[in-house]
C-alpha positions as CSV (number, residue, x, y, z in Angstrom):
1,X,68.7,12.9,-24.7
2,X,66.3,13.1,-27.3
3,X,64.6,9.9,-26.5
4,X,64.2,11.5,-22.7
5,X,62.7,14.0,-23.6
6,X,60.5,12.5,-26.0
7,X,59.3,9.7,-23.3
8,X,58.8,13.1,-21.2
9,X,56.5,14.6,-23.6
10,X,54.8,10.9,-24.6
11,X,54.2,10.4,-20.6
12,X,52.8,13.7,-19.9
13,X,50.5,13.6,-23.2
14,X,48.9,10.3,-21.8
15,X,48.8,11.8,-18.4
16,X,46.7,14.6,-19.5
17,X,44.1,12.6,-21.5
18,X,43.8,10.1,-18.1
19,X,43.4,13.4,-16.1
20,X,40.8,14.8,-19.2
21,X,38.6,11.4,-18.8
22,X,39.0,11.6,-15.3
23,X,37.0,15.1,-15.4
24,X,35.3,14.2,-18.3
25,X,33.9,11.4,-16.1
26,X,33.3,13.5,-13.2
27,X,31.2,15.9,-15.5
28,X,29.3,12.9,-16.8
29,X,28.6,11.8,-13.3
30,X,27.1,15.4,-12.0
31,X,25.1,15.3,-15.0
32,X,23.1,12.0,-14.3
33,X,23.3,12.9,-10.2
34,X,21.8,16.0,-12.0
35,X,19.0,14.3,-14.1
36,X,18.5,11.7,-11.4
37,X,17.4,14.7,-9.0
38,X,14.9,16.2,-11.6
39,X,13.0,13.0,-12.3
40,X,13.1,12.3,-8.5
41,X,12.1,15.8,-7.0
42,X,8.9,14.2,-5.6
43,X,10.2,11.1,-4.0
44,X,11.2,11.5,-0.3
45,X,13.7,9.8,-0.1
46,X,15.5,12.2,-2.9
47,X,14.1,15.2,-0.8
48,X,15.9,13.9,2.6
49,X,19.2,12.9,1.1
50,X,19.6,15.6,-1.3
51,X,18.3,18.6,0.4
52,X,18.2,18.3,4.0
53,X,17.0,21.8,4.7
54,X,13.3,22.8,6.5
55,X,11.9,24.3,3.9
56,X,11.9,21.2,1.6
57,X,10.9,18.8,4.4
58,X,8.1,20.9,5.4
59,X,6.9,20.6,1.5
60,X,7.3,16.9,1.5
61,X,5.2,16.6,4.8
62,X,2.4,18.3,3.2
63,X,2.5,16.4,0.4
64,X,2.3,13.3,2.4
65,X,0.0,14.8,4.0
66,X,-2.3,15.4,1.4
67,X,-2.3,12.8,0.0
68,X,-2.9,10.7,3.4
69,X,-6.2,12.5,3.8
70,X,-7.8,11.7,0.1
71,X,-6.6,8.2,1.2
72,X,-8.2,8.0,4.0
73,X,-11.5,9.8,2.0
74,X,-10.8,6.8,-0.9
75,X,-11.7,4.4,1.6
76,X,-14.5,6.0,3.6
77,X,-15.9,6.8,0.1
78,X,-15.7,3.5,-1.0
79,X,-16.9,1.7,1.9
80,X,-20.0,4.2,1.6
81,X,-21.2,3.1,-2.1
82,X,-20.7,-0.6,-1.1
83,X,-22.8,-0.4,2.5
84,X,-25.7,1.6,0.2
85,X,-25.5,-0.9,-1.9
86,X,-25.2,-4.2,0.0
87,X,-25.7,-2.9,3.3
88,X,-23.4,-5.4,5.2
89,X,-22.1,-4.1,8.9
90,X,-18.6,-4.3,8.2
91,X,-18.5,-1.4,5.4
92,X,-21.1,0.6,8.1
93,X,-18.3,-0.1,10.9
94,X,-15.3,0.7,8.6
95,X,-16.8,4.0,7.7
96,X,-16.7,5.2,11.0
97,X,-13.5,4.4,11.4
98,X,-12.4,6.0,8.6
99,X,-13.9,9.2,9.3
100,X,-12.3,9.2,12.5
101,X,-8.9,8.4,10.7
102,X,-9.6,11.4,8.6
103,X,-10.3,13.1,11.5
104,X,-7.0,12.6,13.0
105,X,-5.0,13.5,9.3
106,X,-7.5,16.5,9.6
107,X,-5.8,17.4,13.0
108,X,-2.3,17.6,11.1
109,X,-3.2,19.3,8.7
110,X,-4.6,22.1,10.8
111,X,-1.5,22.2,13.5
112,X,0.6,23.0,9.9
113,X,-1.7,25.6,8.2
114,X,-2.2,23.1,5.5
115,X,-5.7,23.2,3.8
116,X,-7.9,20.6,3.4
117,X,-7.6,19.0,-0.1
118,X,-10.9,17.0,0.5
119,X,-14.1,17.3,-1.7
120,X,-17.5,17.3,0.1
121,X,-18.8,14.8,-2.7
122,X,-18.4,10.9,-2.4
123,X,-15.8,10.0,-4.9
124,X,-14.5,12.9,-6.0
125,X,-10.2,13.5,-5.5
126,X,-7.9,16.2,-6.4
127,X,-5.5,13.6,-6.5
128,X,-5.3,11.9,-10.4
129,X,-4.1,8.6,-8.9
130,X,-7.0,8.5,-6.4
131,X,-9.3,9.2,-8.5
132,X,-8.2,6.3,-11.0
133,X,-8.0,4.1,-8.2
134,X,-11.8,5.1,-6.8
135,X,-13.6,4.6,-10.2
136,X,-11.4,0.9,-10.5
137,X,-12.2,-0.1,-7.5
138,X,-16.4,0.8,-7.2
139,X,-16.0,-0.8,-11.0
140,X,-15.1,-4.2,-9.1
141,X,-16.8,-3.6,-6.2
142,X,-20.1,-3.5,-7.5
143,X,-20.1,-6.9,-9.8
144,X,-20.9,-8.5,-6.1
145,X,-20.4,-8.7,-2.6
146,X,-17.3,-10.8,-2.8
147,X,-15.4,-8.3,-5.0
148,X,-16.5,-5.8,-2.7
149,X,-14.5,-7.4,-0.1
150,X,-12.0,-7.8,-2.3
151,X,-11.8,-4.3,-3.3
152,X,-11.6,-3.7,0.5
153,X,-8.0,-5.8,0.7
154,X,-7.0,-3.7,-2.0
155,X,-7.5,-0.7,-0.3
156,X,-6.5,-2.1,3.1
157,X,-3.1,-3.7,1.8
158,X,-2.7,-0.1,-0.6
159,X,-2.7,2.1,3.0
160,X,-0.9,-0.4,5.1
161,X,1.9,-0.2,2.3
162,X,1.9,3.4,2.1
163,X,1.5,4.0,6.0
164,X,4.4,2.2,6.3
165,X,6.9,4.1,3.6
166,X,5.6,7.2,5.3
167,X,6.5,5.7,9.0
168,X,10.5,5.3,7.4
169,X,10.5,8.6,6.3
170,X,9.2,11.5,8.7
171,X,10.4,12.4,11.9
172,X,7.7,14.3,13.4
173,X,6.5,12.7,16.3
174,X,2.7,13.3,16.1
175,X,2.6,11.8,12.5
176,X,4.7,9.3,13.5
177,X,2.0,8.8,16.1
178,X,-1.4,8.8,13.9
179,X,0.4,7.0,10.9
180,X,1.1,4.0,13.7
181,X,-3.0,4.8,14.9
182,X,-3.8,4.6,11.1
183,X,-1.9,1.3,9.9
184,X,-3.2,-0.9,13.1
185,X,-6.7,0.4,11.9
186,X,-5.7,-1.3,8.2
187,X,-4.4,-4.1,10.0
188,X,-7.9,-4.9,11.7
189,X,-9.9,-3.8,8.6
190,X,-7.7,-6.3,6.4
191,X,-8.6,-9.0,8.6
192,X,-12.2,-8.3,8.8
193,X,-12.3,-8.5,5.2
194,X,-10.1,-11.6,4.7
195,X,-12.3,-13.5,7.1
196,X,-15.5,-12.7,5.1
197,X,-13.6,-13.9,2.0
């Protein structure tokens, strides 16, 4: 009887440490779901899948937004320096597209009370990134006229990229609309500066 009861005791002492790892585990796991979340809070899709209410949506669409429209200035901006400097038509032609595509961010942004981010001087960005990128890319762009077209791929294949994460992650119809106006724009301007290369 003794050894029952022993075997009773031993089996339910083993028991309880499995069942203590178990939510020791389970603690471990919230934590890095936990830590995971804080150094994700900007990403979308950690916005979406986590916290599928408006509120947070609505602040991931402006941030996409916001930073679509200092894209869209990057390359206008750009384009601007090189046609002053080398005065080839294709960086006159691309500017006015590119106004017009900022025109068209421009549009959401107003329909969503969202202020426009956008400094009235030629290469200047609230966004850091953008800002790096700018001063890199008029670096290159004026050593000559090809890296100029180059730097133009670079900014063409940057938006396509980015027009396209954006296009998997909203839902609202009409920037689901200009993000598809905006990336067959890149496509064209990608291919008008592959050609000249």
């Amino acid at each position: 009887m003794k050894r029952v009861t022993a075997l009773v005791v031993l089996g339910l002492i083993i028991f309880g440490a499995a069942a203590g790892y178990g939510l020791v585990h389970h603690d471990d796991t919230k934590q890095t779901t936990a830590t995971g979340q804080q150094t994700n809070t900007n990403t979308d899709s950690t916005t979406k899948t986590d916290t599928p209410t408006a509120a947070p949506k609505n602040q991931t669409t402006e941030q996409q937004l916001l930073y679509l429209i200092e894209e869209e200035k990057l390359a206008h901006d750009v384009y601007t320096v090189m046609y002053q400097q080398y005065g080839t038509n294709i960086f006159g032609n691309i500017i006015d597209s590119e106004t017009s595509h900022g025109s068209q961010v421009l549009t959401l942004l107003k329909t969503r009370n969202i202020a426009d981010p956008r400094s009235a001087t030629v290469g200047v960005f609230k966004d850091p990134d953008l800002q790096a990128l700018y001063n890199q890319l008029i670096d290159q762009a004026k050593k000559s006229l090809t890296d100029a077209y180059k730097a133009g791929v670079i900014i063409e294949e940057k938006d396509i990229a980015d027009l396209t994460t954006q296009l998997g992650t909203t839902t609202d119809q009409d920037i689901i609309d200009v993000l598809g106006i905006l990336r067959n724009g890149s496509e064209n301007h990608l291919r008008a500066f592959n050609r000249q290369l």
